[in-house]
N, C-alpha and C positions, 0 to 999 in steps of 0.2 A: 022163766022165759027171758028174763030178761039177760040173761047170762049166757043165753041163745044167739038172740040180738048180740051184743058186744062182742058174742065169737066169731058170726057169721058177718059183722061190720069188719073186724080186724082181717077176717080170712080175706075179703074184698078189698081192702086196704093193702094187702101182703100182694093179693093177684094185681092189682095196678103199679105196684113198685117194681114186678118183676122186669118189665123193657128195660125200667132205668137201671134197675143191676144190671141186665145184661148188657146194657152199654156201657155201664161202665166198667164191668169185665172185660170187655172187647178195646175200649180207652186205655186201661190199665195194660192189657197186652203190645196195646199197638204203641204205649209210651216205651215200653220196655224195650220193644225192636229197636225203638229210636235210640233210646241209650245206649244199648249195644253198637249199633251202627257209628253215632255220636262216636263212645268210645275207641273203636276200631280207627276211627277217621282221625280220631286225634292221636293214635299212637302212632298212625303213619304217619303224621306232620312231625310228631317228637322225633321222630326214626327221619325225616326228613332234614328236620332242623338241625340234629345232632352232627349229620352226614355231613350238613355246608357249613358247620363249624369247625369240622374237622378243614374241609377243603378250603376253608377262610386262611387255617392256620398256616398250611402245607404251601399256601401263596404267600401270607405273608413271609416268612422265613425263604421262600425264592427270591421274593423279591428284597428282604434285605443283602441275603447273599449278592443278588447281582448289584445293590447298591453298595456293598465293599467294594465288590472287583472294580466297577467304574471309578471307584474314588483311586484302588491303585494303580487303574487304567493312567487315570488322569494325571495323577502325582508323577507316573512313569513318565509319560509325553510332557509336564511341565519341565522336568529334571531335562531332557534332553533336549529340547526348544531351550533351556537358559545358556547349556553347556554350548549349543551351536552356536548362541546368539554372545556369549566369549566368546569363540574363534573367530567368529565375524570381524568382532570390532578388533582384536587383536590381529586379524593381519589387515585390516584398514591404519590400522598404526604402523604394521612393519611399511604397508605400502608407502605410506603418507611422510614415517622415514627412510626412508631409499630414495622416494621423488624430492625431500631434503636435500639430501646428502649429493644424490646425482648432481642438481643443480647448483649446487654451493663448491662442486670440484671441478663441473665443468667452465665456469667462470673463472674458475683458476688454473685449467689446462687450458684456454682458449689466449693469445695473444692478444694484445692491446693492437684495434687497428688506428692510423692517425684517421681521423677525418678528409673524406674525399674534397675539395672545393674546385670545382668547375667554373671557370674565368671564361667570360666572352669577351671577343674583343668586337666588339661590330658596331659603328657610330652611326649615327642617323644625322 
């Protein structure tokens, strides 16, 4: 009898375990959706990530291009600001020699005049 008892304690034992199996089969499923879900949600952020790394690259690489063209932009426009800025001061020179020259030959075509002196004659 007594082996009655220890069956009929155990079967009692088995019938009150059974909610917490089945919650914890119910746990265990619902952990499962999550890591599914989990996983799905992380392969679109990797499939995200992947995408702006691409789009990181595809900028970077524009934007160094346009930072060459700017530097040959600039080398261009310096080249030709120096070359104007020679012609400048070379025809300040030619001018600067001519307005020389002018005056150094017209003091030498112009006649020596005597000095005028105006004489009063009137006494007080």
């Amino acid at each position: 009898m007594e082996d009655a008892v220890k069956l009929a304690i155990v079967e009692q034992k088995v019938e009150d375990l059974k909610p917490f199996i089945l919650k914890l089969d119910a746990t265990i499923e619902k952990l499962s959706e999550v890591n599914t879900t989990v996983s799905r949600m992380l392969a679109v952020h990797e499939e995200r990530l992947s995408k702006q790394e691409e789009i990181d690259v595809v900028l970077f690489t524009k934007i160094d291009e346009l930072r060459d063209k700017m530097d040959r932009d600039h080398h261009d426009v310096l080249s030709r600001l120096q070359g104007l800025e020679k012609k400048v001061w070379i025809g300040i020179g030619i001018v600067a020699a001519i307005s020389v020259i002018l005056n150094g030959s017209l003091t030498m075509l112009t006649v020596p005049q005597e000095p005028v002196i105006i004489e009063t004659s009137y006494s007080m």
